[in-house]
C-alpha positions in Angstrom: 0.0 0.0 0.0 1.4 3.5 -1.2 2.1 6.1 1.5 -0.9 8.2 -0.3 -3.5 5.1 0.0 -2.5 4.9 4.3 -3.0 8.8 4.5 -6.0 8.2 2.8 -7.2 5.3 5.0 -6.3 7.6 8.0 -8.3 10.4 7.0 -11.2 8.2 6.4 -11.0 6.9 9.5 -10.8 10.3 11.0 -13.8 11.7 9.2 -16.2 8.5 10.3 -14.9 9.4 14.1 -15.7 12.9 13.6 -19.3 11.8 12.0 -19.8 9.1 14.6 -18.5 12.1 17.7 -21.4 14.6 15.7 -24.3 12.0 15.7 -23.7 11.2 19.5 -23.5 15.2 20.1 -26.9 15.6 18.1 -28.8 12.7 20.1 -27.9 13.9 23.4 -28.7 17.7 22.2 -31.6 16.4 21.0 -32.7 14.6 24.0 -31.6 17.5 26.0 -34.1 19.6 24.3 -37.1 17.4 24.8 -36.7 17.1 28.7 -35.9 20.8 28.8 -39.4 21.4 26.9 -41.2 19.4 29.6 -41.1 22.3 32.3 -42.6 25.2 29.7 -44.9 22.1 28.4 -48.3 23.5 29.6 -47.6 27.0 30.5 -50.0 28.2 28.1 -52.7 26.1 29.7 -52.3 27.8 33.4 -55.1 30.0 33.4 -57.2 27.5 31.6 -56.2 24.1 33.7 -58.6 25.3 36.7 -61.5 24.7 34.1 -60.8 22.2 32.4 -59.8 19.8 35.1 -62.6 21.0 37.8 -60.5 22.1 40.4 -59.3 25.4 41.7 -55.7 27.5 40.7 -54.5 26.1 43.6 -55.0 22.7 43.2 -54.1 22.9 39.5 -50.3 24.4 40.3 -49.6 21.0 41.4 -49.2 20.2 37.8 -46.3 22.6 37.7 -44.8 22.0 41.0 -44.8 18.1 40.7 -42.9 18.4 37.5 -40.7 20.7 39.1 -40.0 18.3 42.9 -39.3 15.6 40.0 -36.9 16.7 38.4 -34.6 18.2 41.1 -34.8 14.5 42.8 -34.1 12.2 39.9 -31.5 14.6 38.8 -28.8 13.5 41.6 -30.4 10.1 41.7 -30.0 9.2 38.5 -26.8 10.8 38.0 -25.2 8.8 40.4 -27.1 5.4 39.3 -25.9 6.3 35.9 -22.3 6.5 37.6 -22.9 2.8 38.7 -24.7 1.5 36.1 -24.2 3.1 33.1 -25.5 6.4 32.2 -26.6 5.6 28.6 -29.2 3.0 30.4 -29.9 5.5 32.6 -30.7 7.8 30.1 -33.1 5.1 28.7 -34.8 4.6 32.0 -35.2 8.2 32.5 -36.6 8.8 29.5 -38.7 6.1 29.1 -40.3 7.4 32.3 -40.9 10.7 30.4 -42.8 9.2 27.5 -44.7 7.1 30.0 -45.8 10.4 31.8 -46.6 12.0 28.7 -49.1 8.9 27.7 -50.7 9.0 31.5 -51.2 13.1 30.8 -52.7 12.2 27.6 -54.9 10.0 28.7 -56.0 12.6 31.8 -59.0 14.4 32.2 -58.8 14.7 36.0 -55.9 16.3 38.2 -54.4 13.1 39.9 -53.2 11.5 37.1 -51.9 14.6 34.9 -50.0 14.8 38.2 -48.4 11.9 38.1 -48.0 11.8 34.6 -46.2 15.5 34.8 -44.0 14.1 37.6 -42.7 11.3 35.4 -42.2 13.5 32.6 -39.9 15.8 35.3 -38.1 13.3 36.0 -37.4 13.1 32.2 -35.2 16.4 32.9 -32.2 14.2 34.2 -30.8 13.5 30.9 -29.3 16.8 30.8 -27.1 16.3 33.4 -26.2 12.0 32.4 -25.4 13.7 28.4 -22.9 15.7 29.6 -21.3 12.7 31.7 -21.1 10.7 28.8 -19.6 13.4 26.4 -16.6 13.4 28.9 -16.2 9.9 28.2 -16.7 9.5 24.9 -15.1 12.5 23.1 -11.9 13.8 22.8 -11.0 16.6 24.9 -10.1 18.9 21.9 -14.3 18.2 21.0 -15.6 18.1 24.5 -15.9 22.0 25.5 -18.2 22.7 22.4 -20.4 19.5 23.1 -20.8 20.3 26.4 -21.8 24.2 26.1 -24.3 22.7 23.3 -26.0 20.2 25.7 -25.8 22.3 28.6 -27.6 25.1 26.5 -30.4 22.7 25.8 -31.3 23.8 29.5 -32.4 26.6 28.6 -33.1 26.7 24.9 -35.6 24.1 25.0 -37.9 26.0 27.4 -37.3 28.9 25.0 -38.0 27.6 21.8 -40.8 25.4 23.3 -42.9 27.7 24.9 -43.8 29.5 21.6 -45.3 25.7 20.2 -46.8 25.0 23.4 -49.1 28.2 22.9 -49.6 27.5 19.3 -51.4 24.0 20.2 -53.4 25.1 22.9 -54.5 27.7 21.3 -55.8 25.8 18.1 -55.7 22.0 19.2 -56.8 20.1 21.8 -54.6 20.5 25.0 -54.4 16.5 25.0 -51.7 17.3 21.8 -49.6 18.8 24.0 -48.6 15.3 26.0 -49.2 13.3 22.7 -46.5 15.8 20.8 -43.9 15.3 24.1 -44.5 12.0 24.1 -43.6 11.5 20.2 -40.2 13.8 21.0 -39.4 11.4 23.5 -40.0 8.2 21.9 -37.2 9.9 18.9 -35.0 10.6 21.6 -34.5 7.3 22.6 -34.3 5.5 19.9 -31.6 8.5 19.1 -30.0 7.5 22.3 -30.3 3.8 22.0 -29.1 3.3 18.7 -26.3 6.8 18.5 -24.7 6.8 21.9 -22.5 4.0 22.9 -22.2 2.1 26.0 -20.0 4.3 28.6 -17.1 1.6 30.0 -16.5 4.0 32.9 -17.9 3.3 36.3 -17.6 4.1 39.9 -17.0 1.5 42.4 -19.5 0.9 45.3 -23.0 0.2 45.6 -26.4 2.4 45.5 -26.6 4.1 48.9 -30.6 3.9 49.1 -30.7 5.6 52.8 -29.2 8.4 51.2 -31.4 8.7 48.3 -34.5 8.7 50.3 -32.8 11.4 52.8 -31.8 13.2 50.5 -35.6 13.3 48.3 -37.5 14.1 51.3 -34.8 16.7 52.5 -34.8 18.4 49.4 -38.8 17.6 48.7 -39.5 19.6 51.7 -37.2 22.7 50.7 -38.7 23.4 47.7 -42.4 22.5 48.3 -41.9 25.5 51.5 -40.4 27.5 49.0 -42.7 27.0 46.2 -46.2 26.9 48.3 -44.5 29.5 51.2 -46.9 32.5 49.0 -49.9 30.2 48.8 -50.0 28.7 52.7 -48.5 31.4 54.4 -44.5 32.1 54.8 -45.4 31.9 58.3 -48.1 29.1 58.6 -47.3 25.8 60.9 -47.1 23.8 57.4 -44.8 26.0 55.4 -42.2 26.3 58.3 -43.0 22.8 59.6 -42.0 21.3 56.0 -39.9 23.5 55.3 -37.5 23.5 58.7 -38.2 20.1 58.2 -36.6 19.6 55.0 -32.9 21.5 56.4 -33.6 19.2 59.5 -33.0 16.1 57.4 -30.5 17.3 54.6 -28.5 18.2 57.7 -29.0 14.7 59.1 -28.6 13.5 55.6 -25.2 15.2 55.2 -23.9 13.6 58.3 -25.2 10.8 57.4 -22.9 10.7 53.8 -20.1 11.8 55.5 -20.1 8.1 56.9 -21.1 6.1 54.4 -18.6 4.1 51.9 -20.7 4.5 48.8 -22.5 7.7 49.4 -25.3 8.9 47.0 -23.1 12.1 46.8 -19.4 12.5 47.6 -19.8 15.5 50.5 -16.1 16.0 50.6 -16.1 16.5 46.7 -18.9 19.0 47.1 -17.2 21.2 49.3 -14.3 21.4 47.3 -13.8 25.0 46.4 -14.2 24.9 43.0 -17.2 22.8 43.6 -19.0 24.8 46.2 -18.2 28.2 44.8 -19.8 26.9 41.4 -22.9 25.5 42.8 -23.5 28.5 44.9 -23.1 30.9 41.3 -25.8 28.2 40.1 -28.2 29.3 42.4 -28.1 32.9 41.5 -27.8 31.9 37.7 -31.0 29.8 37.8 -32.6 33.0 40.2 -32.2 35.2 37.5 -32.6 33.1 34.7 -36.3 32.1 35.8 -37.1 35.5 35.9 -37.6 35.8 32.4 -40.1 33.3 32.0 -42.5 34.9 34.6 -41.9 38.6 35.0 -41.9 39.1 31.1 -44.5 37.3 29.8 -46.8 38.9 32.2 -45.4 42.7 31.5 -46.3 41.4 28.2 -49.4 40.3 28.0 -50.7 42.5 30.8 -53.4 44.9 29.3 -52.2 48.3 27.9 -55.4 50.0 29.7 -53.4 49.8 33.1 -50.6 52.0 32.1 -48.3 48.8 32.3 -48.1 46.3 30.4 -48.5 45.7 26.2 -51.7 43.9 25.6 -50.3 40.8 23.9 -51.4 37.4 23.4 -49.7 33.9 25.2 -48.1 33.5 21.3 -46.8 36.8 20.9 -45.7 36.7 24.2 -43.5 33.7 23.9 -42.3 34.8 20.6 -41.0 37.4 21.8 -38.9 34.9 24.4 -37.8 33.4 21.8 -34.4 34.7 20.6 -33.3 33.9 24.4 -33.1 30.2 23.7 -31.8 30.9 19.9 -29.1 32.8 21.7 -28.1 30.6 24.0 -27.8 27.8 20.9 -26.1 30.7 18.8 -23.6 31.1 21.5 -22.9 27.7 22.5 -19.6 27.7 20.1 -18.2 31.1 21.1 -18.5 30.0 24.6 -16.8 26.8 24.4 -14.4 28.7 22.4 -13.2 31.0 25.0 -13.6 28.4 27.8 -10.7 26.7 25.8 -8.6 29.7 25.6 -9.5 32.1 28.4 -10.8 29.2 30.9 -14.1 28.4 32.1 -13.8 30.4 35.3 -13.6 33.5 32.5 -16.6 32.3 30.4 -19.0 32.1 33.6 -17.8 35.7 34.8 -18.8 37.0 30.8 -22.2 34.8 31.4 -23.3 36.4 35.0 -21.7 39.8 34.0 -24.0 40.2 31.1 -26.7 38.7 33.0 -26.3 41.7 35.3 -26.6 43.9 32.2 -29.5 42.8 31.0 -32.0 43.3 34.0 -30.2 46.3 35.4 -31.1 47.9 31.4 -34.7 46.7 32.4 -35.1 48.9 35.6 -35.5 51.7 32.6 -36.4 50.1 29.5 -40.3 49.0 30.2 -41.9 51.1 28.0 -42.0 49.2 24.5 -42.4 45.7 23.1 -39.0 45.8 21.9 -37.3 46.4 25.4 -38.7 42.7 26.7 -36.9 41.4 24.0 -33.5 43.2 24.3 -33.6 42.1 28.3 -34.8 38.4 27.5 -31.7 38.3 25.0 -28.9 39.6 27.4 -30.1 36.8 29.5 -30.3 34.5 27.2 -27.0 35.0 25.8 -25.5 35.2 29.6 -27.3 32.2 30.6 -26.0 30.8 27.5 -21.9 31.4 28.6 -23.2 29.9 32.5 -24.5 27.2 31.4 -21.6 26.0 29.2 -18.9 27.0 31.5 -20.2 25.7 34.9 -20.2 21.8 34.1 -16.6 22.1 32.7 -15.9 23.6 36.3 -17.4 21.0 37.9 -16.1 18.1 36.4 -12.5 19.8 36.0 -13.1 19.5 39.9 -14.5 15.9 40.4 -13.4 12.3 39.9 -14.4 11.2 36.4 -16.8 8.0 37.9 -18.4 10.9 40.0 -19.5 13.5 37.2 -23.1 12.3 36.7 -23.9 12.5 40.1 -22.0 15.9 40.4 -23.7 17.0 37.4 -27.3 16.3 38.7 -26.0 18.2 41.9 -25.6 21.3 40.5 -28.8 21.0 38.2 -30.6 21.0 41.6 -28.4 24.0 42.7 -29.9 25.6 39.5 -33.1 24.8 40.3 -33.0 25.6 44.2 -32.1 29.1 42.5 -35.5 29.0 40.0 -37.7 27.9 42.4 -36.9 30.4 44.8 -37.3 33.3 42.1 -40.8 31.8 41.4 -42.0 32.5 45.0 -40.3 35.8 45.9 -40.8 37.2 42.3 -44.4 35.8 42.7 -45.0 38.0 46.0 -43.4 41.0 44.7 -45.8 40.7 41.3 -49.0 40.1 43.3 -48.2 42.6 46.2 -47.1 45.7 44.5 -50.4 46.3 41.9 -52.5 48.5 40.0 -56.1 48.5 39.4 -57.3 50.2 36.2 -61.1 50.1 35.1 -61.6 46.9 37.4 -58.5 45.5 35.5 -55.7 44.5 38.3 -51.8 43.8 36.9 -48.6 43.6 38.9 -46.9 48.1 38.9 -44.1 49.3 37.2 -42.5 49.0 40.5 -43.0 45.6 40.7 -41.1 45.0 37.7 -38.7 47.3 38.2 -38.2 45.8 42.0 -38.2 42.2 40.5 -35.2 42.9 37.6 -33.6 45.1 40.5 -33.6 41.9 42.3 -32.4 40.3 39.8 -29.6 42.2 39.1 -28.1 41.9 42.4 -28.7 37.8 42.2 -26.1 37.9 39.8 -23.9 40.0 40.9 -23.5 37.7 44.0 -22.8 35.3 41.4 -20.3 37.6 40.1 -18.3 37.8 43.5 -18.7 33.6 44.2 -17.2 33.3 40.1 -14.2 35.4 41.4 -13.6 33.7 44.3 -13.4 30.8 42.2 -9.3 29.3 41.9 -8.1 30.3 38.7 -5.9 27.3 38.1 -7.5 24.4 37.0 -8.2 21.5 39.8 -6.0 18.3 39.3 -9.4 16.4 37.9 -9.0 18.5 34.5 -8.0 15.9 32.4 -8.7 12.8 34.0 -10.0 9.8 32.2 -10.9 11.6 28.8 -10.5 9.6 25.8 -6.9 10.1 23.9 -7.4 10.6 20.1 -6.9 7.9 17.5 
């Protein structure tokens, strides 16, 4: 064989690992997108759920909140069984459960079962969190950064890009389609999955620490249902504070508890790490502000013009206007990896939270046209986009490589300790600073203004954690990523 014929051989061989690399990319971008989609799934149908399910706006938030206690437990939990087990089968587990939620919810006339079919398809939201696991041990580092600010993004971008279709079938469909389109998604994505992604060889020692699991679900269960219900109960009601003070009670006797344990559910040494720590705590504030945009905005926009306030636009316009937030973050997704490789991800998340900052402290002034949503929800976006890329290449430059799944999961539940906590303290601020116009009541201008003020300094504590952060890389950097062939 001629020297030109062996060049040739290697250059095919090159180009079918490069294809093979971009197909494994796509699924797990793909898949990412579907689970993300689930938690903007029936935000259109809010106002009308209370009718057509017979039961009152309280009762029918439970379809939001049990998607939303879902997916911050399986997160972790399925991280760390993917860790064990295999993360591509846990990927197929998880979403397996999210096309079997979206059949239940189809099927569902009545609240109790569209519950349970929205918690399964929350726990769908776990693949985000195994797909970037399984890009750090299946790609070359010199491909890794971009794959992983592409599926990270998918956090975000799927909500975006969503929400707009969401409206668009419950506005001219059934709202049944809704579940029956999700569950179509995810019955692609895991045959993208199951067929594209190959069986991950890497796994941690030990066994399942089921003690810890259940700790840690009813800890963090408690945390967020207090947080999330605090408005509705009462912040200072027996059950909020009872379930709430509950939940610390046993994630502090859940942390002790992992301290001791030989296989824990997560490593608590590892977490505290500096890097570690210091990343999670900037994922709170990034997932504060972040969820912001998805209930302060619409509802300046499609509050009625008589009041002074808002722009009299409908749920579609609305979310159209959203819109170029997700495209952003997907737009961005390259440049960010892209300076994470050259600058260091420490540098991309301080770009991500500073223009974060930006965009809502521009919003304390710009309320007055259509356009000015838009320009906020895009600064965010495309900060949101440059945190999300940056902060699981801090984290697993910081852990063991047979610990990033469960590490990963841990700091999607840091992200969405930080968004459910917007949703109830941006939720009082909207319904207790209000204006009544011709018997038309809507959230004031101070409320909005208060809210991106708020905002605004969310992130800029993230700022100050991000600079606190080392700026050498941990000795985890490299570990156990495939060498090229």
């Amino acid at each position: 064989m001629s020297d030109d014929s062996w060049l040739s051989d290697a250059e095919r061989r090159r180009l079918s690992r490069k294809q093979n690399d971009s197909a494994i990319v796509a699924a797990l971008a793909f898949t990412g997108l579907v689970a993300s989609f689930m938690m903007t799934l029936v935000t259109p149908l809010l106002p009308e759920l209370p009718h057509l399910l017979g039961v009152s706006q309280a009762d029918a938030m439970w379809v939001v909140t049990a998607t939303l206690l879902a997916a911050a437990v399986a997160t972790p939990i399925g991280g760390r069984l993917g860790d064990l087990y295999g993360k591509r089968r846990m990927m197929l587990v998880l979403l397996g459960s999210l096309i079997l939620g979206s059949l239940i919810a189809a099927f569902s006339s009545t609240l109790i079962p569209l519950v349970i079919g929205r918690a399964l398809q929350g726990a769908g939201l776990g693949v985000i969190a195994l797909g970037i696991s399984i890009l750090r041990d299946v790609l070359h580092r010199d491909r890794l950064g971009k794959a992983i600010a592409l599926v990270s993004a998918t956090l975000g971008i799927g909500g975006a890009v969503g929400l707009p279709v969401s409206a668009l079938i419950s506005q001219f469909l059934d709202w049944h389609m809704l579940f029956w389109a999700s569950g179509t998604l995810g019955v692609i994505g895991f045959i993208l999955v199951f067929t594209l992604v190959p069986v991950s060889t890497l796994r941690s020692v030990g066994t399942f620490d089921y003690v810890g699991a259940i700790g840690f679900a009813v800890g963090l269960v408690g945390i967020l249902l207090s947080v999330s219900k605090g408005a509705m109960w009462g912040w200072t009601s027996p059950l909020t504070l009872g379930i709430g003070l509950g939940g610390v009670a046993v994630l502090g006797l859940w942390i002790l508890f992992e301290l001791r344990t030989a296989s824990p559910l997560i490593d608590i040494r590892v977490a505290m790490r500096r890097s570690v720590l210091l990343t999670n705590l900037a994922s709170v504030t990034v997932g504060f502000a972040f969820f912001a945009t998805a209930v302060a905005l619409p509802l300046l926009l499609e509050s009625p013009t008589d009041t002074g306030v808002g722009f009299g636009q409908s749920m579609l316009i609305a979310s159209l206007c959203l819109m170029p937030s997700g495209l952003v973050m997907w737009a961005m997704s390259g440049t960010a990896a892209r300076l994470t490789d050259r600058r260091g991800a420490r540098t991309s998340l301080l770009i991500g939270i500073a223009v974060i900052t930006l965009g809502y402290a521009l919003g304390i002034g710009l309320m007055t046209e259509v356009w000015h949503t838009v320009l906020i929800a895009t600064l965010v976006g495309f900060g949101v986009g440059f945190a999300y890329a940056a902060m699981p290449t801090l984290i697993m430059a910081a852990v063991p490589a047979s610990e990033t799944a469960a590490s990963n999961g841990l700091n999607s539940v840091m992200r969405t300790l930080g968004s459910t906590t917007a949703s109830a303290v941006i939720g009082v601020i909207l319904s207790v600073n209000i204006v009544t116009v011709n018997g038309v009541t809507t959230p004031s201008t101070f409320a909005f203004q208060l809210t991106f003020a708020l905002c605004a300094g969310a992130a800029l504590i993230g700022l100050v954690l991000t600079l606190l952060l080392p700026r050498r890389q941990p000795q985890y950097d490299t570990a156990s990523l495939p060498v090229q062939t």
